[in-house]
TIDRENZA-731303 format. One record per residue (C-alpha): chain; x, y, z; residue in three letters. Coordinates in steps of 0.05 Angstrom, whole numbers, plus 5000, padded with zeros to 4 digits. Example, Ala and Ser with C-alpha at 12.3 -4.5 7.8 and 13.67 -1.06 7.14 Angstrom:
residues 2
<r chain="A" x="5246" y="4910" z="5156" res="ALA"/>
<r chain="A" x="5273" y="4979" z="5143" res="SER"/>
end
This chain:
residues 239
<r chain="A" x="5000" y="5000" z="5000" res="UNK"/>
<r chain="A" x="5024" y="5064" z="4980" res="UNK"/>
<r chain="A" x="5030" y="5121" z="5035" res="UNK"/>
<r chain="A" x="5020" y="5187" z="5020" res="UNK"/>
<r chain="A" x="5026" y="5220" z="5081" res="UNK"/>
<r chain="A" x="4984" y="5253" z="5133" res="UNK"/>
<r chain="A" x="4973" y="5341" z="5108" res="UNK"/>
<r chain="A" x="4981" y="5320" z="5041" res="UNK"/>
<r chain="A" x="4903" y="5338" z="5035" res="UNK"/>
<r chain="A" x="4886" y="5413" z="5000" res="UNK"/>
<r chain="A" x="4871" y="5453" z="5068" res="UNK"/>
<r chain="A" x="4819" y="5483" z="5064" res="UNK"/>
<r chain="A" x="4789" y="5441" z="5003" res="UNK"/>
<r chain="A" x="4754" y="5483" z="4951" res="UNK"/>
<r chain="A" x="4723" y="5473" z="4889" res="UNK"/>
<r chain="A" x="4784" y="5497" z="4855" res="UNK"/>
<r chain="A" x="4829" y="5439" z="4856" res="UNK"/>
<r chain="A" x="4833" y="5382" z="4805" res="UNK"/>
<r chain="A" x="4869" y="5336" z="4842" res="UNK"/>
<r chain="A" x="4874" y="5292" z="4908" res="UNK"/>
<r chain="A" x="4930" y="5250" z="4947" res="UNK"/>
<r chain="A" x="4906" y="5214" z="5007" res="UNK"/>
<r chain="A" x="4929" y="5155" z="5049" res="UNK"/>
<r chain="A" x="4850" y="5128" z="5044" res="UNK"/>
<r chain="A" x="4795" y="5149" z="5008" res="UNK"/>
<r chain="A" x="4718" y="5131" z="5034" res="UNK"/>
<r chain="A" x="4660" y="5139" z="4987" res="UNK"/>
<r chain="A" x="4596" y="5144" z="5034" res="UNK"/>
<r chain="A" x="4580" y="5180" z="5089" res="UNK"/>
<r chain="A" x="4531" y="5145" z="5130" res="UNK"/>
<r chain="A" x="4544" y="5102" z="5196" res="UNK"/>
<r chain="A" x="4591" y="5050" z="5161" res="UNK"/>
<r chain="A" x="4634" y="5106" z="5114" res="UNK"/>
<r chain="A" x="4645" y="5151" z="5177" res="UNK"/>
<r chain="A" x="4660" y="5098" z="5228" res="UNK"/>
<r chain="A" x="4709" y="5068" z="5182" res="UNK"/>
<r chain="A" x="4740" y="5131" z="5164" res="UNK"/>
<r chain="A" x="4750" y="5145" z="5241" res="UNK"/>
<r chain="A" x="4787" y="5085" z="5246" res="UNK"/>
<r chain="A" x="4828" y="5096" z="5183" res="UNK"/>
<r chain="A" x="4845" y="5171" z="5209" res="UNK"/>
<r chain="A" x="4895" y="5131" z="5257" res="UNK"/>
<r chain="A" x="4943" y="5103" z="5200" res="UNK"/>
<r chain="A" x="4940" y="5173" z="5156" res="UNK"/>
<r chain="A" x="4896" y="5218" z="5122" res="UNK"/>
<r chain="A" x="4822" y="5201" z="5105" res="UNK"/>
<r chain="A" x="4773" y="5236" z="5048" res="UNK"/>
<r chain="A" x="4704" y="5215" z="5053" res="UNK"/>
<r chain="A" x="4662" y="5229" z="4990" res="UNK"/>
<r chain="A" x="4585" y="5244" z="5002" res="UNK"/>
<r chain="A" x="4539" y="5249" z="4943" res="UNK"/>
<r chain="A" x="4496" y="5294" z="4970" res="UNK"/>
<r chain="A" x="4499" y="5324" z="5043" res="UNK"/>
<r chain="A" x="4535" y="5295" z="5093" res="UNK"/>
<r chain="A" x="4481" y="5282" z="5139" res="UNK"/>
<r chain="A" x="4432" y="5254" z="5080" res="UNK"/>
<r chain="A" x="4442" y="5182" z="5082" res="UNK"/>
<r chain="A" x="4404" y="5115" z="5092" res="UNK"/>
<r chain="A" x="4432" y="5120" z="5166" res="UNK"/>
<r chain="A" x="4387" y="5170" z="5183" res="UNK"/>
<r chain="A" x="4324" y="5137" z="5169" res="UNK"/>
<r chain="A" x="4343" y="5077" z="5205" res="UNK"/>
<r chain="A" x="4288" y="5080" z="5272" res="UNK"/>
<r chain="A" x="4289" y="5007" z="5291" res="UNK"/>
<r chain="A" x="4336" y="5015" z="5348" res="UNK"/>
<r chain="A" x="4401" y="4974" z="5358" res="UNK"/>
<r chain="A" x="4405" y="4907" z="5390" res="UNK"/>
<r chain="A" x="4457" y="4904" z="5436" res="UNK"/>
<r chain="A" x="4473" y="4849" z="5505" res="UNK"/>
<r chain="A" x="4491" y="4908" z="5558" res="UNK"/>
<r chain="A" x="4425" y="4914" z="5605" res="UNK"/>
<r chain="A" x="4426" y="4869" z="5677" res="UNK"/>
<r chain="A" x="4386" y="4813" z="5648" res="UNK"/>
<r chain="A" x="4423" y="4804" z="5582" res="UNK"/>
<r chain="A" x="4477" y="4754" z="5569" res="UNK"/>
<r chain="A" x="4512" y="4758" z="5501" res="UNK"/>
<r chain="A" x="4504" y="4675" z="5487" res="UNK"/>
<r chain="A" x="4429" y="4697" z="5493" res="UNK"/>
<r chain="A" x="4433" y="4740" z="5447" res="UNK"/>
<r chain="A" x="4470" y="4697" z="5397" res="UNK"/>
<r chain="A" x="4427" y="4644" z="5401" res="UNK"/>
<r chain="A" x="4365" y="4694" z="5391" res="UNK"/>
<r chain="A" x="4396" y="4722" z="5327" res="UNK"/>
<r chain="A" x="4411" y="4652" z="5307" res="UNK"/>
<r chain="A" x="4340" y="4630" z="5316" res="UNK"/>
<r chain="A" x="4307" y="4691" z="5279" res="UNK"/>
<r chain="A" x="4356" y="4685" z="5219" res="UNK"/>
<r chain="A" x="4330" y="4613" z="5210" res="UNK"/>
<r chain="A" x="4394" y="4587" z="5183" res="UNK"/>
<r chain="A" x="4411" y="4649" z="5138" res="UNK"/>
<r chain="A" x="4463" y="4680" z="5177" res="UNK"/>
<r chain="A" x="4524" y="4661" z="5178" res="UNK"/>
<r chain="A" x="4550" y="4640" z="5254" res="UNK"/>
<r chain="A" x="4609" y="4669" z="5248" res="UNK"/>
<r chain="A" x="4589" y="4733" z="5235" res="UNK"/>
<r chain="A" x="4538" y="4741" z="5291" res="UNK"/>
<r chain="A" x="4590" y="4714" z="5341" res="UNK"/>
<r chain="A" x="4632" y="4777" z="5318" res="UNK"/>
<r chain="A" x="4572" y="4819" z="5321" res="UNK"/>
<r chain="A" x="4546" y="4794" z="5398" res="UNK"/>
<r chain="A" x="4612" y="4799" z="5421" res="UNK"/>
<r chain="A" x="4637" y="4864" z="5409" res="UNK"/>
<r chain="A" x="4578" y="4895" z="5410" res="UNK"/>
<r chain="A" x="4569" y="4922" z="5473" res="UNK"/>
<r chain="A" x="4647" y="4951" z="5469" res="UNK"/>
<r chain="A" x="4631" y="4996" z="5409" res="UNK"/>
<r chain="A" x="4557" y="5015" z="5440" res="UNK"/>
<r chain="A" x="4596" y="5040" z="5500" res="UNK"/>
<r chain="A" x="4642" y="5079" z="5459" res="UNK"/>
<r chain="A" x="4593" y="5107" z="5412" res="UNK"/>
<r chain="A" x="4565" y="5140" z="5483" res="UNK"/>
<r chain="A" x="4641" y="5167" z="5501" res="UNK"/>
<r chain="A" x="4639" y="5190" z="5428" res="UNK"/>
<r chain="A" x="4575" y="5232" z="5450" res="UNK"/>
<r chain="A" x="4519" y="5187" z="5422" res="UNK"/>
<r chain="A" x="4447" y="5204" z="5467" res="UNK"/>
<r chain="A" x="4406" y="5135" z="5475" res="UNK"/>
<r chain="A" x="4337" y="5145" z="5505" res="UNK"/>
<r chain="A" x="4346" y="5125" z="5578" res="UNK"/>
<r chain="A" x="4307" y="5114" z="5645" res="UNK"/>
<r chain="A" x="4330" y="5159" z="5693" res="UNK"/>
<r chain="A" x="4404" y="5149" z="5690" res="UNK"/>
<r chain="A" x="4406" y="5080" z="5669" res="UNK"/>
<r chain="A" x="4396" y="5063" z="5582" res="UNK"/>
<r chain="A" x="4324" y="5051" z="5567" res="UNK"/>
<r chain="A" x="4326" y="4980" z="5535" res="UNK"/>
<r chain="A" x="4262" y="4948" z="5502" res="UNK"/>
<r chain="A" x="4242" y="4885" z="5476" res="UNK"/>
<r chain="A" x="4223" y="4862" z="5408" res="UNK"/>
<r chain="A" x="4218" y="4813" z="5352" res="UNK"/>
<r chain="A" x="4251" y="4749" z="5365" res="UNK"/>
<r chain="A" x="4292" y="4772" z="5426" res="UNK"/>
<r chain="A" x="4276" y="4744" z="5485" res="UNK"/>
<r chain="A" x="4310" y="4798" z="5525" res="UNK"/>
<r chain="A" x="4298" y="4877" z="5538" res="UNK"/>
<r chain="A" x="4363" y="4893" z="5494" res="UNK"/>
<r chain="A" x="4343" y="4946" z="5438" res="UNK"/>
<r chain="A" x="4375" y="5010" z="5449" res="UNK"/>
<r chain="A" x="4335" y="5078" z="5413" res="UNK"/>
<r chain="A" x="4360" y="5145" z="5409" res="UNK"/>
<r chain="A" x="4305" y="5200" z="5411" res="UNK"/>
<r chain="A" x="4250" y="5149" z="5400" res="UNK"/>
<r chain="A" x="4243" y="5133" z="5336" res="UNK"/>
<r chain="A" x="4318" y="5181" z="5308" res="UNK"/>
<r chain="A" x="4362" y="5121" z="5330" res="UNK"/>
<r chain="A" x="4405" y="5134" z="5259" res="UNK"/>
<r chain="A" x="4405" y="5200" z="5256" res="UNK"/>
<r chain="A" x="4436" y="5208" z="5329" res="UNK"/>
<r chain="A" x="4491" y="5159" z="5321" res="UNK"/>
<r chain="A" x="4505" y="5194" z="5253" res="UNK"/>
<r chain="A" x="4510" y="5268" z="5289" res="UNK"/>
<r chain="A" x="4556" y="5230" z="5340" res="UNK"/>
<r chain="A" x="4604" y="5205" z="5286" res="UNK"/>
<r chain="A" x="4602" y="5270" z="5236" res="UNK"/>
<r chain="A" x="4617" y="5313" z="5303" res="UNK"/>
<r chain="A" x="4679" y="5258" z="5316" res="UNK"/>
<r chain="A" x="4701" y="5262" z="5239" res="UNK"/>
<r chain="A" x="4704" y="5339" z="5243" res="UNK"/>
<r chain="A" x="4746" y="5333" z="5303" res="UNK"/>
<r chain="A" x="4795" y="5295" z="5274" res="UNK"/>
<r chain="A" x="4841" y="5349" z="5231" res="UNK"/>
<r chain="A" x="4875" y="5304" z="5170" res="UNK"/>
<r chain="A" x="4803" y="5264" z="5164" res="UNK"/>
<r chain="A" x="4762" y="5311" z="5112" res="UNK"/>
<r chain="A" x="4690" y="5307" z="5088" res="UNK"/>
<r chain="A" x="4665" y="5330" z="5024" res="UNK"/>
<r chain="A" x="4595" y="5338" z="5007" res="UNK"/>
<r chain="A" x="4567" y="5343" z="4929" res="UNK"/>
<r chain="A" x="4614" y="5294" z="4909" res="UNK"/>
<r chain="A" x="4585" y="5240" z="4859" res="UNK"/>
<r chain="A" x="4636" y="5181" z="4839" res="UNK"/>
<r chain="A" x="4646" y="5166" z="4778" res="UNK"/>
<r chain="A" x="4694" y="5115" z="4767" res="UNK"/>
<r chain="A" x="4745" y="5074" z="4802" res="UNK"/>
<r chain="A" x="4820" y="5084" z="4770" res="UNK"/>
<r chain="A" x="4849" y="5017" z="4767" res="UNK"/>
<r chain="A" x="4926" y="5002" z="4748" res="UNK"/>
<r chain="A" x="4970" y="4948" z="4750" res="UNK"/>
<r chain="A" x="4909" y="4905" z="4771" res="UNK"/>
<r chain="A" x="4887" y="4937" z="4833" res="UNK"/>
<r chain="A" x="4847" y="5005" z="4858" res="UNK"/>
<r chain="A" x="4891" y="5060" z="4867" res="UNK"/>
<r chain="A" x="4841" y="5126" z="4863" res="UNK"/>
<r chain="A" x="4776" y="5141" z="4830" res="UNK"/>
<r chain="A" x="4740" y="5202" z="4802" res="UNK"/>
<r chain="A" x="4688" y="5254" z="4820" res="UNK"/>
<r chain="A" x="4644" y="5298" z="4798" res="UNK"/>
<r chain="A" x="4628" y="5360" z="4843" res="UNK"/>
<r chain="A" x="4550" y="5369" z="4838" res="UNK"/>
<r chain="A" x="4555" y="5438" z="4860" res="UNK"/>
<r chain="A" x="4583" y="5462" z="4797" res="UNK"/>
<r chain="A" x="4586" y="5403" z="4749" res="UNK"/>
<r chain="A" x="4674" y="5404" z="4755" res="UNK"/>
<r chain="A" x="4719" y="5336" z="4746" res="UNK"/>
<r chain="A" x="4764" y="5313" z="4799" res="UNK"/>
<r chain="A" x="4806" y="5259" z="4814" res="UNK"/>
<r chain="A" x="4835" y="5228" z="4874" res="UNK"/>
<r chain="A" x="4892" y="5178" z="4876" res="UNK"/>
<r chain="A" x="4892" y="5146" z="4950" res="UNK"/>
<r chain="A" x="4927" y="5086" z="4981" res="UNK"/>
<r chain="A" x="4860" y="5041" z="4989" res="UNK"/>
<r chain="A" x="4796" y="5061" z="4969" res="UNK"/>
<r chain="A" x="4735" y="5033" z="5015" res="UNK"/>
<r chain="A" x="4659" y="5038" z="4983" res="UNK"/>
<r chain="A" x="4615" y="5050" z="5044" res="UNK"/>
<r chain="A" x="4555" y="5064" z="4992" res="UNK"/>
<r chain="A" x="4499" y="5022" z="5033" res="UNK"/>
<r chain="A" x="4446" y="4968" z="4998" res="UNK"/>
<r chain="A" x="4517" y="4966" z="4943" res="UNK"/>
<r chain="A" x="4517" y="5024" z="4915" res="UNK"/>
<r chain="A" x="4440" y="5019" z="4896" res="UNK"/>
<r chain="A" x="4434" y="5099" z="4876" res="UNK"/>
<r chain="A" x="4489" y="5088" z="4825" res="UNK"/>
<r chain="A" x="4545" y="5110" z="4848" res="UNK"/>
<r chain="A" x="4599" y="5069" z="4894" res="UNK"/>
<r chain="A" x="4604" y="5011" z="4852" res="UNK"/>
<r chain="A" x="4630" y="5055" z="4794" res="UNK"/>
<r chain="A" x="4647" y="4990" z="4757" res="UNK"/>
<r chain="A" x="4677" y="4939" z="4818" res="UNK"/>
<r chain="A" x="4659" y="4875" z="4807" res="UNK"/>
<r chain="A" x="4655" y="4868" z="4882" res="UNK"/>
<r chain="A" x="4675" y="4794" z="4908" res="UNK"/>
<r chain="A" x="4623" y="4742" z="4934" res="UNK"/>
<r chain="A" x="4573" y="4797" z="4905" res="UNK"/>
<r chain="A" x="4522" y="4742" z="4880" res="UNK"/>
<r chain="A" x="4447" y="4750" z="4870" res="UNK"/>
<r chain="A" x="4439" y="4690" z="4922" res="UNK"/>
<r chain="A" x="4415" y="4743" z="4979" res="UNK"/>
<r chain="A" x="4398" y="4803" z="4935" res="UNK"/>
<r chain="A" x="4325" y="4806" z="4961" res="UNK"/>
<r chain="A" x="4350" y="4816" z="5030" res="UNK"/>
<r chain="A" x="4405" y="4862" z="5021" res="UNK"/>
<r chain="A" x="4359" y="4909" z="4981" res="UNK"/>
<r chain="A" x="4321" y="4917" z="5041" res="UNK"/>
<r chain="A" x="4373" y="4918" z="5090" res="UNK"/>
<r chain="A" x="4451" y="4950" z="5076" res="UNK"/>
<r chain="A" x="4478" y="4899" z="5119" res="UNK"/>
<r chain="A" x="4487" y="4827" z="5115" res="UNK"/>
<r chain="A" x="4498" y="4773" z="5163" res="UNK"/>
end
């Protein structure tokens, strides 16, 4: 992977440059794009590419609350085994093992990071639905359980100084050489200009894969069969 460098990013970015280095670029801008791009932000500098505005994702009209093992009643294994059970045979174990287990760590961070889950009292306000069999679904201003986690992680990403957000920005096209993904194009919807920005790795955080049109810009994206398409138009993630 090449490295570019941390403050090799135009500061402040304006309309009037052609041209991008970065150490990672992120296209997307909901939960997944910004979490990720936090995370990158350690090992160098991060652009994340919005299409439209930053805050005008799928993430925010995600109400359903997030299922997490952390309340006095709960035990993780229970919560395994409920996911288990309600996936009736279509999720893969592996994954929901990863997803029980370090749940609760990156829940409890999320509220460090700022995040405001409904609570009772002092204590988090848990409920109980669908196939769990335990009070363990977390909301965030009732029904604005996306939305919140999404003003938590924008208000982290603008903290961070060499991690920059652009809104407007419509990709294009990945730029592939040698075989592998080493930048990818833009169009600025503001004005209708070209850019182009060459980064170490490029991560598409597009949500349902890219179904708006951009994000995929031409990856042929591996294990991306039609086996579970009905489900992953309806939800971004997959277990």
């Amino acid at each position: 992977m090449v490295r570019y460098g941390v403050g090799k990013l135009p500061t402040p970015m304006t309309n009037a440059h052609k041209n991008y280095r970065a150490d990672y670029a992120v296209v997307g801008s909901g939960i997944a794009g910004l979490r990720a791009a936090i995370e990158l932000s350690a090992a160098g500098s991060v652009l994340v590419l919005a299409k439209s505005n930053l805050s005008d994702s799928a993430t925010a009209w995600a109400q359903g609350g997030i299922a997490v093992a952390l309340s006095d009643e709960d035990e993780i294994g229970l919560h395994e085994q409920d996911t288990l059970n309600a996936g009736d045979g279509l999720c893969r174990h592996e994954a929901v093992t990863l997803l029980v287990e370090e749940g609760p760590k990156y829940i409890t961070q999320l509220i460090e990071w700022g995040t405001e889950f409904d609570r009772s009292g002092t204590k988090l306000a848990f409920t109980r639905e669908a196939a769990h069999s335990r009070s363990r679904i977390l909301h965030a201003h009732g029904d604005s359980t996306g939305r919140e986690i999404s003003r938590a992680l924008l208000a982290r990403a603008h903290s961070i100084p060499h991690l920059h957000l652009r809104a407007h920005a419509f990709t294009t096209e990945l730029i592939v050489e040698g075989g592998r993904v080493t930048g990818l194009r833009f169009i600025d919807e503001t004005d209708g200009s070209e850019h182009e920005l060459r980064a170490g790795a490029v991560l598409l955080a597009t949500g349902r894969s890219g179904a708006a049109g951009d994000g995929r810009a031409g990856a042929n994206l591996p294990g991306d069969d039609e086996s579970r398409s009905g489900y992953r138009r309806r939800h971004g993630h997959r277990l």
